[in-house]
Each structure stands twice: as C-alpha cells, then as structure tokens.
C-alpha positions as CSV (number, residue, x, y, z in Angstrom):
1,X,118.8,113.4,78.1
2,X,117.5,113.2,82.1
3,X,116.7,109.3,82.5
4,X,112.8,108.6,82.4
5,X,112.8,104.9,82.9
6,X,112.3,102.5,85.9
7,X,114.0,104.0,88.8
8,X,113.9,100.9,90.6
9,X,116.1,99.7,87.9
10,X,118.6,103.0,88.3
11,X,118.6,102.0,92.2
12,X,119.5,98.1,91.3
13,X,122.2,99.1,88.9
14,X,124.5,101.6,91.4
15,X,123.7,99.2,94.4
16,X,122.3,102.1,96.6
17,X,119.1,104.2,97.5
18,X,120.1,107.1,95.4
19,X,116.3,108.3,95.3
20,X,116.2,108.6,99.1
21,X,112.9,107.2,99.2
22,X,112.2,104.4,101.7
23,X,110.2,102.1,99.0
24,X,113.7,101.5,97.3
25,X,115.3,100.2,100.3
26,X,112.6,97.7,100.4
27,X,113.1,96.7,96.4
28,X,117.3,96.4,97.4
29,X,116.7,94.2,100.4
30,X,114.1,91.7,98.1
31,X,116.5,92.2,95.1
32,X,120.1,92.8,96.2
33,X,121.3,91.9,92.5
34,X,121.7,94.3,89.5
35,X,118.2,94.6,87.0
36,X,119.0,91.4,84.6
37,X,121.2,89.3,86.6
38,X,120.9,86.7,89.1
39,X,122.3,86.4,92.1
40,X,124.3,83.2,91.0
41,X,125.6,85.5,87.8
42,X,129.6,86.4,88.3
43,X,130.4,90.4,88.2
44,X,132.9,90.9,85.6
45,X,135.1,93.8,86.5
46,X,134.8,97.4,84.6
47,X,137.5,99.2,83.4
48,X,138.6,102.2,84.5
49,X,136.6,104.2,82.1
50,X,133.9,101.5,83.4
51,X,134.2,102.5,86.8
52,X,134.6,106.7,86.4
53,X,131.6,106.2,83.3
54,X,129.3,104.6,86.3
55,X,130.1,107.2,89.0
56,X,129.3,109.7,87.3
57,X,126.2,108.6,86.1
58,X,125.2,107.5,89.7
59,X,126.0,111.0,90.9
60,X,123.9,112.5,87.7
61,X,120.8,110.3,89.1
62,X,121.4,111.2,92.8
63,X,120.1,114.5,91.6
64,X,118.0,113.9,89.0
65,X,120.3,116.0,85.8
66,X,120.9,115.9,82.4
67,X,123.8,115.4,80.6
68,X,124.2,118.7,79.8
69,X,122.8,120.4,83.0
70,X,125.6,117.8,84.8
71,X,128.5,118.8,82.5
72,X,127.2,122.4,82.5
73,X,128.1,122.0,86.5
74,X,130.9,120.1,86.3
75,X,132.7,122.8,83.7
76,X,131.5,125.7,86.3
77,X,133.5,123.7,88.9
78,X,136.6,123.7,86.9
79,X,136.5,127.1,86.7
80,X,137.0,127.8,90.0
81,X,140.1,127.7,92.0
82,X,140.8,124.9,94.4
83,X,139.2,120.9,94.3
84,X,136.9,120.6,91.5
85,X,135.2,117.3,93.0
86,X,134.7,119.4,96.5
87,X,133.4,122.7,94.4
88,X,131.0,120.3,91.9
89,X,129.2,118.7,95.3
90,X,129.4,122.3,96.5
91,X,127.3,123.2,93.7
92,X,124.9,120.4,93.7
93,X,123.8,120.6,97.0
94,X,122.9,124.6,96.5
95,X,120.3,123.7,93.7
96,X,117.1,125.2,95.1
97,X,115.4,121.9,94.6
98,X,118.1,120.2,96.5
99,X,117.8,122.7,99.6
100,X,113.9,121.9,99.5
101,X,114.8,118.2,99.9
102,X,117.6,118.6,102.3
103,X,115.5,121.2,104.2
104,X,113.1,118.1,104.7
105,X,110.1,119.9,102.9
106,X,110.0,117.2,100.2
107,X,110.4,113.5,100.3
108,X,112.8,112.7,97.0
109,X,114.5,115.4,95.1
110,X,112.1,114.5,92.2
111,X,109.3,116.1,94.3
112,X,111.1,118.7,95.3
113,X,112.1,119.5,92.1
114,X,108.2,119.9,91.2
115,X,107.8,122.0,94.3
116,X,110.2,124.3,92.7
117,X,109.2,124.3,89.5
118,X,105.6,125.2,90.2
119,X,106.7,128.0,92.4
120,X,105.5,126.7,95.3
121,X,108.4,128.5,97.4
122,X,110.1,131.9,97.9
123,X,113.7,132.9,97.9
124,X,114.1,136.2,100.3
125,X,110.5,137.0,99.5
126,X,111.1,136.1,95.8
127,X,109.1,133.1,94.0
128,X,111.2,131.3,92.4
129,X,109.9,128.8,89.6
130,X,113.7,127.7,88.8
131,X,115.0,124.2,90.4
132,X,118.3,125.1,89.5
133,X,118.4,127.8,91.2
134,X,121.7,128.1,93.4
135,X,120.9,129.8,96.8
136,X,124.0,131.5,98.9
137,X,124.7,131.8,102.6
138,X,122.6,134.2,104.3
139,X,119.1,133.4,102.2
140,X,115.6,132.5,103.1
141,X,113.5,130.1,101.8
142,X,109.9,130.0,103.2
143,X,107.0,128.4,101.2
144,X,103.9,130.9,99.9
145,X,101.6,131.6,102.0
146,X,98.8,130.0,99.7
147,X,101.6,126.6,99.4
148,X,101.7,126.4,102.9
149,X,97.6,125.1,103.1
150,X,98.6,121.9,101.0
151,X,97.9,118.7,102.6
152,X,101.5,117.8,100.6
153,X,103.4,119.2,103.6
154,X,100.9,117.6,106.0
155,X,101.7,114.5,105.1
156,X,105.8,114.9,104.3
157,X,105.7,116.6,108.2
158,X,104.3,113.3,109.4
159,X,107.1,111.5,107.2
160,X,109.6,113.5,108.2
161,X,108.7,113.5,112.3
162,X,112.6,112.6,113.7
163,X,114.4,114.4,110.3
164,X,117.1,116.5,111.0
165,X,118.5,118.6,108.1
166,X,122.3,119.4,108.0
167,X,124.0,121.9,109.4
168,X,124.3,124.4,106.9
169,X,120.7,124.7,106.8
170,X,118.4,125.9,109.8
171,X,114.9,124.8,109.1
172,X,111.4,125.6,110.8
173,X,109.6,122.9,109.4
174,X,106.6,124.1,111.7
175,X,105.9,127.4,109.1
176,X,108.3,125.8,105.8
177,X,111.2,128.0,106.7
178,X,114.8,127.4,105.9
179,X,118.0,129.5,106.3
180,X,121.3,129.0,104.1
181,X,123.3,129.9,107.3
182,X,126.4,128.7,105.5
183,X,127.5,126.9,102.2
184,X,127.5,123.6,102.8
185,X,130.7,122.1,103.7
186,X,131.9,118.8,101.2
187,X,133.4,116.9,103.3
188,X,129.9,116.0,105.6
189,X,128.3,115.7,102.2
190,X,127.0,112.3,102.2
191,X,129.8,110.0,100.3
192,X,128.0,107.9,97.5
193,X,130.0,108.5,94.9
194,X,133.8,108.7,94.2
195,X,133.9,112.5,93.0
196,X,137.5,112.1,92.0
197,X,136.3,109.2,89.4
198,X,133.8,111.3,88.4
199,X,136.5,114.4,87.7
200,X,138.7,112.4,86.0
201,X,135.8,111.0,83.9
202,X,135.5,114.8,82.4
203,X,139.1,115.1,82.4
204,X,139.3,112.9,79.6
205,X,137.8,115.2,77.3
C-alpha cells in the first residue's frame, strides 16, 4: 500500500527532504530528530536488514510508489543486463510524473503526479492520463493547450524563477515544453539513497 499518513513524519524518519518541497526543510531545521524521539534519545543501530529495509522505503517515498508498483520496477530492472541499482534509478526518473517534476512544471512529484493523472499534458501530441508512464529519448512533452491557461503554472513559474532542470531534459518553461534529449544518466542522479542497499534488500527474496 502507497503511504497516506503525515509526510512530515516520512521526512523526520529518513532525515532528508525527500518531498522536495521547501516547507519540509523548514519542519527539519525546527525538528532535526526522528517523529517520537527527543533529541536527548540515543540511536540504537539497525541491522543490516534494518538499514537495506529503510533505504528502500526512503527511495519508495522519494517517488511516491507502492509496494508493488516499486517491486514491479525493481524486478524490470533485474531483467536487464548490466547494474540493476543504476537501471532501477534509470527507470524511476523516466516516470512521466517524474519528468513533469524534474521538468520544473510541478512543485513535488505528488502534484505532478496529479498533473498526469488528470491528463493535463501530452506525450508527442498524445494525452497521456498515466503517471507511470516511462517516456524515451527523443519525446515531447508540452502541456494542452486548454492546461496551459491554469493559474497552477503561473504560480509554480514564479516558484520556480532560478530552476534549472537536468541535463537530459531541455525545457521551455515559457510554453510547458520539455524534450527527453537523452535517458538520463545515474550517476548525476541525485544520491539520497544507497541503491546497492536497496538491491540487496530484494535480493533476499
């Protein structure tokens, strides 16, 4: 099941902004500590399982999955030849509704997710209603036309002034237009998690 509880809790627990959005820097600053504890309350150390358990679930709420949608992923990773961490981040960052965020057209991949779901945006002239989505090198994502009057993207534009989306991805932000020039590379993929933890976590099984 996809967590539905306190996110601010979520972002306490792994130590780190995995929502992306500025209000939970502010609630790590004021509360540094894990949801329950105090700051005078000794960390006891996980185990191993401990440790690969809680980086994979920190990667599962970087991007907002289920269980199954994650191991669903993760076994489509294994499939293919070469590092399965490097192919899994491959395939996380390709998700439609992470291209949206990444594209700097949402603020949080929870919103983008909803921008993709409702259809608000078009794959090669395509609407696409599928956050899942995985887009390939070479593909155009441009909001509708009707999409593009919502004062959403006002706002996330005035957000988003100085934002400058990775490499892989040239953006208009001006007309909501983004280009998959490339797949993106994992080793520039931002490095919150210990993928390897999180492949021998599966590996177990």
């Amino acid at each position: 099941m996809k967590y539905t509880g306190p996110k601010a809790k979520r972002v306490r627990r792994h130590g780190t902004n995995i929502y992306g959005a500025d209000k939970y820097d502010k609630i790590l600053q004021r509360k540094p500590h894990k949801a329950g504890k105090s700051p005078r309350d000794r960390e006891s150390r996980p185990s191993e399982f401990g440790r690969q358990l809680l980086e994979k679930q920190k990667l599962r709420d970087i991007y907002g999955l289920s269980e199954k949608q994650f191991r669903n992923l993760y076994e489509q990773a294994a499939r293919v030849k070469g590092q399965t961490g490097d192919t899994l981040r491959q395939l996380l960052e390709r998700r439609l509704d992470n291209v949206l965020y990444r594209s700097g057209f949402a603020l949080t991949r929870m919103q983008a997710r909803q921008q993709a779901a409702h259809g608000l945006f078009m794959v090669d002239g395509i609407r696409v209603t599928t956050p899942s989505y995985l887009v390939t090198a070479g593909q155009k994502i441009e909001a509708r036309p009707r999409s593009k009057q919502s004062p959403m993207f006002t706002d996330i534009a005035a957000s988003h002034e100085k934002y400058m989306p990775p490499a892989w991805l040239k953006v208009n932000s001006g007309s909501l237009q983004a280009e998959v020039v490339s797949l993106p590379d994992p080793t520039t993929i931002e490095q919150l998690v210990d993928i390897q933890q999180v492949v021998e976590f599966y590996s177990r099984s």
